[in-house]
C-alpha positions as CSV (number, residue, x, y, z in Angstrom):
1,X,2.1,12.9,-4.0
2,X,0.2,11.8,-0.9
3,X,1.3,10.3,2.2
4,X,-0.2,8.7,4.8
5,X,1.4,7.3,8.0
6,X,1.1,3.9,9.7
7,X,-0.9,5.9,12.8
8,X,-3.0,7.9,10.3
9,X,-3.6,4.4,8.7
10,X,-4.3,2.6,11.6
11,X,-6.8,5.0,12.6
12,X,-8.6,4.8,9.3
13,X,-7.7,0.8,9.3
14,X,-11.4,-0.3,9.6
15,X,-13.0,2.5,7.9
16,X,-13.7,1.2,4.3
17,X,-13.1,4.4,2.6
18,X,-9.9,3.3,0.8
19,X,-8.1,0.2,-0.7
20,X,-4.9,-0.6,1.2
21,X,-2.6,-1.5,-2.0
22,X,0.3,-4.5,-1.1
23,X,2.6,-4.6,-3.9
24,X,4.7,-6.2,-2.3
25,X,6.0,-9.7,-3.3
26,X,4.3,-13.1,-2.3
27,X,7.5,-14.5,-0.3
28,X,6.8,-11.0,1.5
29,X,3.9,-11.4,2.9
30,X,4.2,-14.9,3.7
31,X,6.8,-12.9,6.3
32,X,4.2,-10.4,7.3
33,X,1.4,-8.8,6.2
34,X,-1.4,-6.1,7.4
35,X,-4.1,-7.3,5.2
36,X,-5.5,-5.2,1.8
37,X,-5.4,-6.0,-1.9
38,X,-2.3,-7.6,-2.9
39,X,-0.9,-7.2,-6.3
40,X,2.9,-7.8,-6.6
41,X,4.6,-4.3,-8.6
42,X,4.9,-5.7,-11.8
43,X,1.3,-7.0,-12.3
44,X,-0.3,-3.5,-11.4
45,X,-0.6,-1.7,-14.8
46,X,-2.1,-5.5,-16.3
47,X,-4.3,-5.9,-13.1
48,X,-5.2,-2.0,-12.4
49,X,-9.2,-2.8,-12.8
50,X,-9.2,-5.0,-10.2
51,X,-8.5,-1.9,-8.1
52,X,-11.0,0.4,-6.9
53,X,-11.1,3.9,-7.9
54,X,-13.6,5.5,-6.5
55,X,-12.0,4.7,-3.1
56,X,-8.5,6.3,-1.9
57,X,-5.6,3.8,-3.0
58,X,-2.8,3.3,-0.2
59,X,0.2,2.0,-1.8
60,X,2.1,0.1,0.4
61,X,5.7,-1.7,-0.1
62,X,8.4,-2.7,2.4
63,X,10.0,0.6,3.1
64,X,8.1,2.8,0.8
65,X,10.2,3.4,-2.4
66,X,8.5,0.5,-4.6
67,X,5.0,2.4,-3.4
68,X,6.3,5.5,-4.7
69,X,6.7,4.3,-8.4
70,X,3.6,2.6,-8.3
71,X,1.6,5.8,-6.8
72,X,3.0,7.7,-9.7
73,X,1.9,5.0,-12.2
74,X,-1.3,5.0,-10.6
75,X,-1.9,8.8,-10.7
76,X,0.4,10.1,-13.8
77,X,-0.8,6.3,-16.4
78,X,-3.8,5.2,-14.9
79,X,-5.4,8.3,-14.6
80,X,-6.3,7.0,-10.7
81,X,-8.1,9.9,-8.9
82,X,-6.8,9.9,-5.3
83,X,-3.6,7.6,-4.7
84,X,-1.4,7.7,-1.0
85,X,1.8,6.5,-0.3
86,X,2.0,3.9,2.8
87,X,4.8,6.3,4.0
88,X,7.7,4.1,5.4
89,X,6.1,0.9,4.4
90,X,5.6,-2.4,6.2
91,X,8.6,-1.5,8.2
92,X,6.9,1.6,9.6
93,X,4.4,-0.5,10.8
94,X,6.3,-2.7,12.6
95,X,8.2,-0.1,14.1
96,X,5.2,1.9,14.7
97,X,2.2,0.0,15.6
98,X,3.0,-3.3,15.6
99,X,5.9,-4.9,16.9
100,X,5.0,-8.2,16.9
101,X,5.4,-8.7,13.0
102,X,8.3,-10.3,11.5
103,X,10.6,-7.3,10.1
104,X,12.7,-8.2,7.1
């Protein structure tokens, strides 16, 4: 599996060329969020074509393990072509870029 950082991320942030994925839950991101697609974990698989494919697919959770399973749903289910793992999650972002979000 693939990982992108929250530097590597922020560099591409405004690029277009992939679909930041927040599976996170909607209490979450009432705390914080970075922006993206959000579709809490348990609604990907029924909500997967609302996703697109022919764009890179960041996952990204709170710390990074709920973005692993979904990557591997994603790439080993779905048949998605080219899936990345926020690596560290919305924490790492805080931590790493911007410190002015609410960490939970």
């Amino acid at each position: 599996m693939k990982y992108i950082t929250p530097l590597e991320y922020k560099e591409r942030q405004n690029n277009n060329d992939a679909v930041l994925l927040d599976i996170r839950e909607p209490y979450e991101l009432d705390i914080c969020t970075i922006g993206g697609l959000h579709i809490p974990m348990a609604e990907v698989a029924s909500r997967a074509s609302e996703i697109d494919q022919s764009k890179e697919v960041i996952v990204l959770c709170r710390s990074g393990k709920r973005a692993e399973s979904v990557a591997n749903l994603l790439v080993t289910d779905l048949e998605f072509p080219n899936v990345s793992i926020f690596e560290g999650g919305i924490l790492a972002w805080i931590d790493q870029v911007d410190s002015s979000l609410e960490a939970y």
